[in-house]
mmCIF file of the protein (N, C-alpha, C, O) and its ligand, coordinates in Angstrom:
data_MODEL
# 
_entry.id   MODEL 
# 
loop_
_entity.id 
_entity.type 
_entity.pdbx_number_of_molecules 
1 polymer     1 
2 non-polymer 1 
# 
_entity_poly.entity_id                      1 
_entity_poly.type                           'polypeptide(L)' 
_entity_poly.nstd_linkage                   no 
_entity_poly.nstd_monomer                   no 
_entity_poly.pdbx_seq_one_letter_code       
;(UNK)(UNK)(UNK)(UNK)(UNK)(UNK)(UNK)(UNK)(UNK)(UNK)(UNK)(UNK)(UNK)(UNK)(UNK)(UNK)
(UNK)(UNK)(UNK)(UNK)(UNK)(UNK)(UNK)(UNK)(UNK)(UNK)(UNK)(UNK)(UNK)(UNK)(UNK)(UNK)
(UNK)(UNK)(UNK)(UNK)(UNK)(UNK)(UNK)(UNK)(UNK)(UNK)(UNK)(UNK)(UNK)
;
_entity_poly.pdbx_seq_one_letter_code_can   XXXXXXXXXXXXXXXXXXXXXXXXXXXXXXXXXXXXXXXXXXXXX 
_entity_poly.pdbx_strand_id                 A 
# 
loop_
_entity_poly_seq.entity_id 
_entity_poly_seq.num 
_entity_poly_seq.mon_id 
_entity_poly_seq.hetero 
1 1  UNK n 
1 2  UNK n 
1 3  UNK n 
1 4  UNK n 
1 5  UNK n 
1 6  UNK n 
1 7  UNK n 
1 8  UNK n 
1 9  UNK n 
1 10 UNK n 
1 11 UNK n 
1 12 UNK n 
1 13 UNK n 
1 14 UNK n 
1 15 UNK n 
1 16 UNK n 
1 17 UNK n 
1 18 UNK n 
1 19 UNK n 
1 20 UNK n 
1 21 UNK n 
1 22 UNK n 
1 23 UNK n 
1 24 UNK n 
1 25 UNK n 
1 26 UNK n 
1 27 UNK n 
1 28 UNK n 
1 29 UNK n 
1 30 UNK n 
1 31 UNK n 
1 32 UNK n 
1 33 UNK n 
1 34 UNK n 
1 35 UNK n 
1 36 UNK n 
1 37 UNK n 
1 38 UNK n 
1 39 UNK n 
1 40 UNK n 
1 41 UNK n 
1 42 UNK n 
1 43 UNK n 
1 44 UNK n 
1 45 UNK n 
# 
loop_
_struct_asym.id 
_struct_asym.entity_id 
A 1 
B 2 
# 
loop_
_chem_comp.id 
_chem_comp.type 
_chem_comp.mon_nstd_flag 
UNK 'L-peptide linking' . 
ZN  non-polymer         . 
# 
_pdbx_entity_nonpoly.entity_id   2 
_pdbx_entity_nonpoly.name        ? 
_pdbx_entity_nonpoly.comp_id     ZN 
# 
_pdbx_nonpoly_scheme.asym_id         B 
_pdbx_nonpoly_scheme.entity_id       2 
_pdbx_nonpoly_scheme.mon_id          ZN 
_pdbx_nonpoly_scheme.ndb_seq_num     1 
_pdbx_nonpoly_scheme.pdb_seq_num     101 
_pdbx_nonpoly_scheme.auth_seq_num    101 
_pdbx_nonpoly_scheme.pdb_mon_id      ZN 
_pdbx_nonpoly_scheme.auth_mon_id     ZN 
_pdbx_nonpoly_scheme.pdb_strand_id   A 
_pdbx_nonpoly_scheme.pdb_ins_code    . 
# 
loop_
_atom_site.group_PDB 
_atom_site.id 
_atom_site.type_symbol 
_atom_site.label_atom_id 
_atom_site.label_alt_id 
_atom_site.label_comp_id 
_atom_site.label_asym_id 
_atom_site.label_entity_id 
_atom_site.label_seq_id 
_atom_site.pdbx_PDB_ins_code 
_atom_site.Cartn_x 
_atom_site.Cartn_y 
_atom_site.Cartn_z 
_atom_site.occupancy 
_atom_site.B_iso_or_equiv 
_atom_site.pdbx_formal_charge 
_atom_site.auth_seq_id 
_atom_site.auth_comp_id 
_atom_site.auth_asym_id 
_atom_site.auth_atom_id 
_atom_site.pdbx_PDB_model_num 
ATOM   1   N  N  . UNK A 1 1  ? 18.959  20.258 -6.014  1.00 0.00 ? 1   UNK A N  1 
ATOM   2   C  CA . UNK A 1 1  ? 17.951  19.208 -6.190  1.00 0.00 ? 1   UNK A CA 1 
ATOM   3   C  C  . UNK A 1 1  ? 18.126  18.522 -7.540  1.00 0.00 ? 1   UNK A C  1 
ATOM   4   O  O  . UNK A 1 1  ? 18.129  19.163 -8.590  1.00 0.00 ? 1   UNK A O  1 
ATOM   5   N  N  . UNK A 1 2  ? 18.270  17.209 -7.482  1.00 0.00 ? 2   UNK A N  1 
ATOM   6   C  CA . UNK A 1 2  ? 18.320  16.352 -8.745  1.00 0.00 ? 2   UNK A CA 1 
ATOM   7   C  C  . UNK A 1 2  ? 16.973  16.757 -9.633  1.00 0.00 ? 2   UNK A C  1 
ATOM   8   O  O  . UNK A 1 2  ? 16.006  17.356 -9.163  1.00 0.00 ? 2   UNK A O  1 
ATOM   9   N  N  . UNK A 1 3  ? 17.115  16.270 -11.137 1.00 0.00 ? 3   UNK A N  1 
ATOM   10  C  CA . UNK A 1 3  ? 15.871  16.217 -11.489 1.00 0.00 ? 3   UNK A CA 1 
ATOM   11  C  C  . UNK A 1 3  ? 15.003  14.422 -11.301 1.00 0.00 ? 3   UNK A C  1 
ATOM   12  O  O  . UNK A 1 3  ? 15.277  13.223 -11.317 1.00 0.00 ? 3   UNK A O  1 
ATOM   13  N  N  . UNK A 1 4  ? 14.495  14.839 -11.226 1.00 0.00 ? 4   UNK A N  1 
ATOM   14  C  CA . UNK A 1 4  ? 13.765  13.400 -11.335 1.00 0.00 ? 4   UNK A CA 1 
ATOM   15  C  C  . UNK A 1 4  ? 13.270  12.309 -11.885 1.00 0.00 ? 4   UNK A C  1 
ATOM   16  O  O  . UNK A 1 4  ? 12.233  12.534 -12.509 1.00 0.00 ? 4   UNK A O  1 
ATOM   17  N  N  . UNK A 1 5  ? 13.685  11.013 -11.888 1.00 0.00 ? 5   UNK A N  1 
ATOM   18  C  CA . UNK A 1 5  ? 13.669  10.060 -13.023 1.00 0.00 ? 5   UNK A CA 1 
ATOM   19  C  C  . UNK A 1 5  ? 12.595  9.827  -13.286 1.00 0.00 ? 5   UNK A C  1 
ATOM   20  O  O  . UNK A 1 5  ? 11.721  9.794  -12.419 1.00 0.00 ? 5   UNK A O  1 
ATOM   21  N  N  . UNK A 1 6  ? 12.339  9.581  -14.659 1.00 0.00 ? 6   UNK A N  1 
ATOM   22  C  CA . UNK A 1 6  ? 10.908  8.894  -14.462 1.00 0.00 ? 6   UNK A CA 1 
ATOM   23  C  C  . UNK A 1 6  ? 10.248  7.619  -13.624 1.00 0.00 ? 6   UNK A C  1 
ATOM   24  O  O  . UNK A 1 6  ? 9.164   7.213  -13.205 1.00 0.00 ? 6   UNK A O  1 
ATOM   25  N  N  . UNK A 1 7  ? 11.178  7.390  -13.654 1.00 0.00 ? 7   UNK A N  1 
ATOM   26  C  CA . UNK A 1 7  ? 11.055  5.613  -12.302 1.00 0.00 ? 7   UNK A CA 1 
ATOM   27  C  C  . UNK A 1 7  ? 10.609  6.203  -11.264 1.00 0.00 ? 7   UNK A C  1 
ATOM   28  O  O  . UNK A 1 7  ? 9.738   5.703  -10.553 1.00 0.00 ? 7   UNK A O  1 
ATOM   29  N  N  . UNK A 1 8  ? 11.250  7.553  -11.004 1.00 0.00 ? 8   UNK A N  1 
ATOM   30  C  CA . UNK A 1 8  ? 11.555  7.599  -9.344  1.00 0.00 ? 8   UNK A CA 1 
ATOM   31  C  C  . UNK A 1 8  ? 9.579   8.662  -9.072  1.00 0.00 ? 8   UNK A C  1 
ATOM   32  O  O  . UNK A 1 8  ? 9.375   9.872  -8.972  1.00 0.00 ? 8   UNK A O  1 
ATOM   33  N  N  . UNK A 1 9  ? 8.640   7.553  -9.049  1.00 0.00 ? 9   UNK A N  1 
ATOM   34  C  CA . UNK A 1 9  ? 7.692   8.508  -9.429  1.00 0.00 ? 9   UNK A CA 1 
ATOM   35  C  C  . UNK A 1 9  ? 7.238   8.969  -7.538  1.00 0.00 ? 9   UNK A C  1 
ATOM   36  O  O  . UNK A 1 9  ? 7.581   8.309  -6.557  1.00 0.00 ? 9   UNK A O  1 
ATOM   37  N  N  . UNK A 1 10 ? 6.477   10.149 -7.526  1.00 0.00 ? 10  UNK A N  1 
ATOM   38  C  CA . UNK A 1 10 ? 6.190   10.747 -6.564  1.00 0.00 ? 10  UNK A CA 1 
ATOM   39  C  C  . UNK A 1 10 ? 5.318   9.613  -5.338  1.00 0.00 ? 10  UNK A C  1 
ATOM   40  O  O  . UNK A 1 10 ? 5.059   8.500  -5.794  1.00 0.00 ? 10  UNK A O  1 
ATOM   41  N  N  . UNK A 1 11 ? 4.938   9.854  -4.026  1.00 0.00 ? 11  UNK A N  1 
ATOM   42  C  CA . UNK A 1 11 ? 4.363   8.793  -3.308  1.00 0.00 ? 11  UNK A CA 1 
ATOM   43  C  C  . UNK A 1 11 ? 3.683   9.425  -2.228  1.00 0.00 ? 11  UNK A C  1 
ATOM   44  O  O  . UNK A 1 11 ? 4.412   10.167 -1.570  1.00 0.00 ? 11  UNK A O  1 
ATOM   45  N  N  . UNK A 1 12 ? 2.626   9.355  -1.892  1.00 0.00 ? 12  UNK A N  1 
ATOM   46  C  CA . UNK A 1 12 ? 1.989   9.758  -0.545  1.00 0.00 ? 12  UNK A CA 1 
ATOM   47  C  C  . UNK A 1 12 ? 1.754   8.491  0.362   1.00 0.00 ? 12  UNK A C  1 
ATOM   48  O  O  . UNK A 1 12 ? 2.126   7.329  0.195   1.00 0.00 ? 12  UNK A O  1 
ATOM   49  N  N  . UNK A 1 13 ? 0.856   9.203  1.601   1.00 0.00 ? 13  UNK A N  1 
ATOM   50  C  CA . UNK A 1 13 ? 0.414   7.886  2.140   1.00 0.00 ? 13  UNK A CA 1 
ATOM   51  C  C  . UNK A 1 13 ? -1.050  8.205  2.601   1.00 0.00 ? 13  UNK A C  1 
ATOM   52  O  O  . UNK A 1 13 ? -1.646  9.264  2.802   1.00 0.00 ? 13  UNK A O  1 
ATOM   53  N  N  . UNK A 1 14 ? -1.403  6.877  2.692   1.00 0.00 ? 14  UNK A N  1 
ATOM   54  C  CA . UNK A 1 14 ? -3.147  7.050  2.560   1.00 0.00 ? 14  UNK A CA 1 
ATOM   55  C  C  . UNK A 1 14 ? -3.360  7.454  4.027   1.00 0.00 ? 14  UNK A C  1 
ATOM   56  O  O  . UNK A 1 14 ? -2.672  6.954  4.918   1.00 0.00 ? 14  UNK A O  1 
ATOM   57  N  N  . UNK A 1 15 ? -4.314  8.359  4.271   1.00 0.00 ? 15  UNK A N  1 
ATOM   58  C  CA . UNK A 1 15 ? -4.575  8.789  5.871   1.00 0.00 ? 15  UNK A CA 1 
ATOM   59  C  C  . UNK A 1 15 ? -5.523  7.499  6.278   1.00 0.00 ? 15  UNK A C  1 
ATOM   60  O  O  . UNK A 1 15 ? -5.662  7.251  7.476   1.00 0.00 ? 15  UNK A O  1 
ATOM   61  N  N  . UNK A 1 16 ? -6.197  6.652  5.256   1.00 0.00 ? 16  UNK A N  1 
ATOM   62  C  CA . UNK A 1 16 ? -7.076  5.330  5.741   1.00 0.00 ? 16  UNK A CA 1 
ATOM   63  C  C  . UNK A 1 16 ? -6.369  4.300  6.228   1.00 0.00 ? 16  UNK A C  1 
ATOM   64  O  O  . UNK A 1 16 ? -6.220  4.024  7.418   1.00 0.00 ? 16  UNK A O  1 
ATOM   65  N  N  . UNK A 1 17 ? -5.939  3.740  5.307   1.00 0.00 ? 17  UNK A N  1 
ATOM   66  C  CA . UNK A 1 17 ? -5.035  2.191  5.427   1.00 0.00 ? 17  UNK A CA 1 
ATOM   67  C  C  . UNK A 1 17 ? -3.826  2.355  5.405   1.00 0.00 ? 17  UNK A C  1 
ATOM   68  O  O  . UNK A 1 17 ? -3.135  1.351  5.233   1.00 0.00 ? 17  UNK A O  1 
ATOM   69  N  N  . UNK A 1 18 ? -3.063  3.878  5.598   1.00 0.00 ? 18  UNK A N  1 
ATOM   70  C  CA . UNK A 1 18 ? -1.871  4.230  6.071   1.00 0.00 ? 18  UNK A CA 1 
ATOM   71  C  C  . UNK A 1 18 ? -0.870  3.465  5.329   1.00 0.00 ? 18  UNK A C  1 
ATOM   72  O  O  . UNK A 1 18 ? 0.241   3.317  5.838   1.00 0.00 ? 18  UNK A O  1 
ATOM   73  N  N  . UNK A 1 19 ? -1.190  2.857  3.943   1.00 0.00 ? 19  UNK A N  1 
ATOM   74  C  CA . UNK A 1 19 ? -0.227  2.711  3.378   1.00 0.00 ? 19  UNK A CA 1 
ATOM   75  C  C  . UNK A 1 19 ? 0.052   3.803  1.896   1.00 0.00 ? 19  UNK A C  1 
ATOM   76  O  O  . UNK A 1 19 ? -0.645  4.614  1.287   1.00 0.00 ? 19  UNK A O  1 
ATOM   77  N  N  . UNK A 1 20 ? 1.369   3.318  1.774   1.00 0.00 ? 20  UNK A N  1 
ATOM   78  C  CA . UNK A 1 20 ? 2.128   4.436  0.297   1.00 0.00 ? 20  UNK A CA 1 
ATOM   79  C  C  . UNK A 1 20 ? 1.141   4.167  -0.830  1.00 0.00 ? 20  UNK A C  1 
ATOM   80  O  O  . UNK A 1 20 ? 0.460   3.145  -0.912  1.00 0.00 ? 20  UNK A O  1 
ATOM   81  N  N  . UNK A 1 21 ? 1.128   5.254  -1.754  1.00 0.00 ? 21  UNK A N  1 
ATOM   82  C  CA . UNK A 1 21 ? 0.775   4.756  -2.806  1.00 0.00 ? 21  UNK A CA 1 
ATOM   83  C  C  . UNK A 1 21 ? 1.294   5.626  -3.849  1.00 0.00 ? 21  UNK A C  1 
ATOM   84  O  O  . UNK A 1 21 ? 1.577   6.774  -3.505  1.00 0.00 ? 21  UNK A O  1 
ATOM   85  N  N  . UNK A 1 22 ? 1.483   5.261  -5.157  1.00 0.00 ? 22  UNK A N  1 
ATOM   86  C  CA . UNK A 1 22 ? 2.427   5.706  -5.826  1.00 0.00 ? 22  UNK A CA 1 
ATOM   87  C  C  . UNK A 1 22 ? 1.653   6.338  -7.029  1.00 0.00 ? 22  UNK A C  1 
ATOM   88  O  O  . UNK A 1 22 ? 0.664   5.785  -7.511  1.00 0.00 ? 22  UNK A O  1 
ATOM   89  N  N  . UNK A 1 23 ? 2.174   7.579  -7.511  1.00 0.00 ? 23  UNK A N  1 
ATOM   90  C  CA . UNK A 1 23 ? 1.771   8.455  -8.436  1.00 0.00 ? 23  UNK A CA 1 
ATOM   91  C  C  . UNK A 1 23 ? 1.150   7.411  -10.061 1.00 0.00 ? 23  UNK A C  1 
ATOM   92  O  O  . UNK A 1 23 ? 1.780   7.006  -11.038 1.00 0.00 ? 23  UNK A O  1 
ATOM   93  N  N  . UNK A 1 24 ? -0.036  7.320  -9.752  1.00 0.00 ? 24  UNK A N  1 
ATOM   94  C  CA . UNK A 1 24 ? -0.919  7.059  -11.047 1.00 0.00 ? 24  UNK A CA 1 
ATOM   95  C  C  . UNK A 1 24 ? -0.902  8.058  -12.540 1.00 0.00 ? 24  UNK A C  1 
ATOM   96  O  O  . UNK A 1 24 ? -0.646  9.247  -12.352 1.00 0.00 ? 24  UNK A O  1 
ATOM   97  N  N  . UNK A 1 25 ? -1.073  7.767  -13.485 1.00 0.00 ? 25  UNK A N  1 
ATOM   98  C  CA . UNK A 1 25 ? -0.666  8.305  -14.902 1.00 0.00 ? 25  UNK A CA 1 
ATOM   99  C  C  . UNK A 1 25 ? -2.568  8.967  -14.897 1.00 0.00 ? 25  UNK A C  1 
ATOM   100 O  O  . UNK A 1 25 ? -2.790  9.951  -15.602 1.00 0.00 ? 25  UNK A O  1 
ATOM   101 N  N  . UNK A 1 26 ? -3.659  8.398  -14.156 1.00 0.00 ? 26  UNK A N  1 
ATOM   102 C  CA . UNK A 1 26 ? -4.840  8.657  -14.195 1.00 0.00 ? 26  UNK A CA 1 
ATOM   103 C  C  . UNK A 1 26 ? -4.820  10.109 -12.907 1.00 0.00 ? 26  UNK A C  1 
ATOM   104 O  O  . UNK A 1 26 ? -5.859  10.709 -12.630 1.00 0.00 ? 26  UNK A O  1 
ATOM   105 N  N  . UNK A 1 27 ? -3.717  10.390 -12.391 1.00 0.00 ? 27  UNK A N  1 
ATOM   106 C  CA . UNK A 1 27 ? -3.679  11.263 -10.958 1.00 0.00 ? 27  UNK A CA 1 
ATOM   107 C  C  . UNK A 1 27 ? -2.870  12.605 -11.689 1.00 0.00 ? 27  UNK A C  1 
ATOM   108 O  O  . UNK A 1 27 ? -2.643  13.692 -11.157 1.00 0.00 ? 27  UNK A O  1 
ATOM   109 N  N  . UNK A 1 28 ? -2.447  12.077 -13.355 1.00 0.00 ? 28  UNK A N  1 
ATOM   110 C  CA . UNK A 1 28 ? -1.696  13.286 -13.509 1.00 0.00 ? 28  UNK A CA 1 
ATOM   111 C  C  . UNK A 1 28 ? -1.818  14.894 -13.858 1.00 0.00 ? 28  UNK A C  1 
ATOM   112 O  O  . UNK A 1 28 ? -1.008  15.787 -14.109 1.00 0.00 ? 28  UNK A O  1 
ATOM   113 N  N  . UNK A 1 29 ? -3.190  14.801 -13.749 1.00 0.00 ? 29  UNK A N  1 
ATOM   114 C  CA . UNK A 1 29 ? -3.959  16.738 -13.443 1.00 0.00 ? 29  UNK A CA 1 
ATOM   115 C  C  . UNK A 1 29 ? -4.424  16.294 -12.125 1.00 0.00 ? 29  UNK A C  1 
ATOM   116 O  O  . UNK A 1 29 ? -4.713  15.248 -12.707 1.00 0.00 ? 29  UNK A O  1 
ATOM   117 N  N  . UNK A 1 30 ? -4.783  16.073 -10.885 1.00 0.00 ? 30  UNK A N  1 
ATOM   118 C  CA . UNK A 1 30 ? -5.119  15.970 -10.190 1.00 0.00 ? 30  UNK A CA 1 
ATOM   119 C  C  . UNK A 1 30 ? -4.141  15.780 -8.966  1.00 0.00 ? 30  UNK A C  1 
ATOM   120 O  O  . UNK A 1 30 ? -4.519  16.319 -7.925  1.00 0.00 ? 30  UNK A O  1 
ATOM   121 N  N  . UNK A 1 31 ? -3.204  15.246 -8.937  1.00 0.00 ? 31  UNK A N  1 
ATOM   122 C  CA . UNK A 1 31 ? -2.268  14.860 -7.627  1.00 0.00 ? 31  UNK A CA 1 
ATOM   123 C  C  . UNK A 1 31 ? -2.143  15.292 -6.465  1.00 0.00 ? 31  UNK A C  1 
ATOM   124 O  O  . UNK A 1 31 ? -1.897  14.542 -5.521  1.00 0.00 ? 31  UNK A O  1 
ATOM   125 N  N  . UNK A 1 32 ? -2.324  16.844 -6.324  1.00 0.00 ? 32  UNK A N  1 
ATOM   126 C  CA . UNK A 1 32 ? -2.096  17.851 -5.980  1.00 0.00 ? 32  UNK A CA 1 
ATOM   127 C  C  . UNK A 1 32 ? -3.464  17.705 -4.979  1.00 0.00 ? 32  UNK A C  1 
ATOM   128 O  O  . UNK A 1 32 ? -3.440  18.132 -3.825  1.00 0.00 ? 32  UNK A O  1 
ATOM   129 N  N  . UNK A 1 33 ? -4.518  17.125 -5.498  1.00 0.00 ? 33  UNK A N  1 
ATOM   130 C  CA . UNK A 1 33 ? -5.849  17.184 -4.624  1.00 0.00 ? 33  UNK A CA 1 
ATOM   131 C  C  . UNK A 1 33 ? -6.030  15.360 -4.476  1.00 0.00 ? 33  UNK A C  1 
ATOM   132 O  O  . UNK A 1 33 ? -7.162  14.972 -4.186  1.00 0.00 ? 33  UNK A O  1 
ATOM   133 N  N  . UNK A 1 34 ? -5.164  14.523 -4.633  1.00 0.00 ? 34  UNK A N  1 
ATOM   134 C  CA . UNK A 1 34 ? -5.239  13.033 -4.316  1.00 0.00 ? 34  UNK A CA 1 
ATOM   135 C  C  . UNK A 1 34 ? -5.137  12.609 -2.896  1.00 0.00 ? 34  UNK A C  1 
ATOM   136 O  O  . UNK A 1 34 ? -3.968  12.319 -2.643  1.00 0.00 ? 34  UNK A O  1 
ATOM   137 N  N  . UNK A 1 35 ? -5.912  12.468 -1.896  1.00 0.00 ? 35  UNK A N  1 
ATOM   138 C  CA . UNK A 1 35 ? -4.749  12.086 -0.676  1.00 0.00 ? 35  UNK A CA 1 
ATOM   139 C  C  . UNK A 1 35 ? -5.291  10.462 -0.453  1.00 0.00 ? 35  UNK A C  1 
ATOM   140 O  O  . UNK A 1 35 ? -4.541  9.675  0.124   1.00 0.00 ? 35  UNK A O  1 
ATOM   141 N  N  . UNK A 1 36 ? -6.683  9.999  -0.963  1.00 0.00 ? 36  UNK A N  1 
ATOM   142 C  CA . UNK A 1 36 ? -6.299  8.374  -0.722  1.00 0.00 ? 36  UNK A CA 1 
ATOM   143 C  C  . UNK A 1 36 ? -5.672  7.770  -1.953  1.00 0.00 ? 36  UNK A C  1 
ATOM   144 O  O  . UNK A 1 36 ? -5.361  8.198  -3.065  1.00 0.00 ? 36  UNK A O  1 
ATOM   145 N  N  . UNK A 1 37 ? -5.601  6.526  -1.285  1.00 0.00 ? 37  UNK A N  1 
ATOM   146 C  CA . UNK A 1 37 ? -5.132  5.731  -2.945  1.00 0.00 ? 37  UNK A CA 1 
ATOM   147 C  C  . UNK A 1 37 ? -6.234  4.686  -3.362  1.00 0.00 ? 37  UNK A C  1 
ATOM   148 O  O  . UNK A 1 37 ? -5.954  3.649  -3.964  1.00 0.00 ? 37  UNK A O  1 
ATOM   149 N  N  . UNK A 1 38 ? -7.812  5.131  -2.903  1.00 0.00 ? 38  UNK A N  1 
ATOM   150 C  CA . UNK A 1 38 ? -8.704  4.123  -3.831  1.00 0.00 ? 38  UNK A CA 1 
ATOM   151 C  C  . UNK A 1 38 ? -9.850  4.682  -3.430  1.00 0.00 ? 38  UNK A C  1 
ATOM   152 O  O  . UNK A 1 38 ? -10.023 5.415  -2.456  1.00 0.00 ? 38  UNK A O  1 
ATOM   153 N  N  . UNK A 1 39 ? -10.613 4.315  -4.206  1.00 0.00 ? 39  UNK A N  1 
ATOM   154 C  CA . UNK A 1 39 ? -12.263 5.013  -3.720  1.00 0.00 ? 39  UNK A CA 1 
ATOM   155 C  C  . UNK A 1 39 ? -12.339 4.537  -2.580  1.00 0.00 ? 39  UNK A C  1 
ATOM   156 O  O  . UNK A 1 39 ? -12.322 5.355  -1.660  1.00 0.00 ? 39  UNK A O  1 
ATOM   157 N  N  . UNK A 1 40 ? -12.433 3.259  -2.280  1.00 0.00 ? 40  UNK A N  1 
ATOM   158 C  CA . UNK A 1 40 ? -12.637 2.935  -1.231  1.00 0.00 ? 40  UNK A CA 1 
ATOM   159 C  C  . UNK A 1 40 ? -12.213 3.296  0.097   1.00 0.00 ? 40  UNK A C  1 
ATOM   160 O  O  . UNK A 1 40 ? -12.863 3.442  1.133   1.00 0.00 ? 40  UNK A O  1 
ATOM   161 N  N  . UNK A 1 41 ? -10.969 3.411  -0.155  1.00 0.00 ? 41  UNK A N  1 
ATOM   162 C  CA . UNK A 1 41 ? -10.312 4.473  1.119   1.00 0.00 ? 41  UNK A CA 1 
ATOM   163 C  C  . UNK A 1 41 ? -10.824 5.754  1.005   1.00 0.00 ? 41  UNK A C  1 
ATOM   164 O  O  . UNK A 1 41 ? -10.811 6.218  2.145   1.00 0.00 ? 41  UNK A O  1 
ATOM   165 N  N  . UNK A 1 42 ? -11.326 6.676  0.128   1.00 0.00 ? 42  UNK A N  1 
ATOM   166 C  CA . UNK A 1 42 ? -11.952 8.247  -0.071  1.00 0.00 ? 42  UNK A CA 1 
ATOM   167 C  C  . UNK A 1 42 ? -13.247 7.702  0.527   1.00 0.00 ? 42  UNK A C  1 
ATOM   168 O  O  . UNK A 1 42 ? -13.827 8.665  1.029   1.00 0.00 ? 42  UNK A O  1 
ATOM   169 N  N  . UNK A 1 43 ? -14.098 6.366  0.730   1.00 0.00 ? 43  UNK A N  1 
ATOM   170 C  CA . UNK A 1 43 ? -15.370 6.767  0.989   1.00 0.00 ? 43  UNK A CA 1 
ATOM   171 C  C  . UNK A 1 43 ? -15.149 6.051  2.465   1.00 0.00 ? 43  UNK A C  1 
ATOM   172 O  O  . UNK A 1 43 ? -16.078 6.166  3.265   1.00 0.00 ? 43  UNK A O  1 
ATOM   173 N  N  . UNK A 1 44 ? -14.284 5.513  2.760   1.00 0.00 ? 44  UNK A N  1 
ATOM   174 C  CA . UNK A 1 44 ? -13.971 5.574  4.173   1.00 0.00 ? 44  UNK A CA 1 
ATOM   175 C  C  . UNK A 1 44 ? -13.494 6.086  5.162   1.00 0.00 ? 44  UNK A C  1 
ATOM   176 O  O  . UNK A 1 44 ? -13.385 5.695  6.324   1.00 0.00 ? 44  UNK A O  1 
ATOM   177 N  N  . UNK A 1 45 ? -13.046 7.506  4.358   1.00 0.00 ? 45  UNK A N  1 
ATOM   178 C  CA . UNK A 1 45 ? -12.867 8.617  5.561   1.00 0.00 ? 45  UNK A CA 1 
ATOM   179 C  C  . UNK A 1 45 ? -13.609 9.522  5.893   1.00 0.00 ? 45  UNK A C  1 
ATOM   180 O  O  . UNK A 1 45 ? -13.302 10.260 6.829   1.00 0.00 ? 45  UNK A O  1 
HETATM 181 ZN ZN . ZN  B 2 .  ? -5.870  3.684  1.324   1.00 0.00 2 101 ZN  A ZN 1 
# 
């Protein structure tokens, strides 16, 4: 396994609006428990 660039940052996808969203610098103790990518999608599921 390569190590990983800083560019190359981590990505999920939202179970709401089913799109990617890409590792936030505000997600970085938390990521691990992130699965939307906006409040708005967390208060719409
Ligand atoms: Zn979303």
């Amino acid at each position: 396994m390569k190590m990983r660039k800083k560019a190359d940052l981590p990505q999920k996808n939202c179970p709401v609006c089913r799109r990617p969203f890409t590792w936030r610098k505000k997600w970085e103790n938390v990521w691990d428990e992130v699965k939307y990518c906006s409040k708005k999608c967390r208060s719409a599921a």
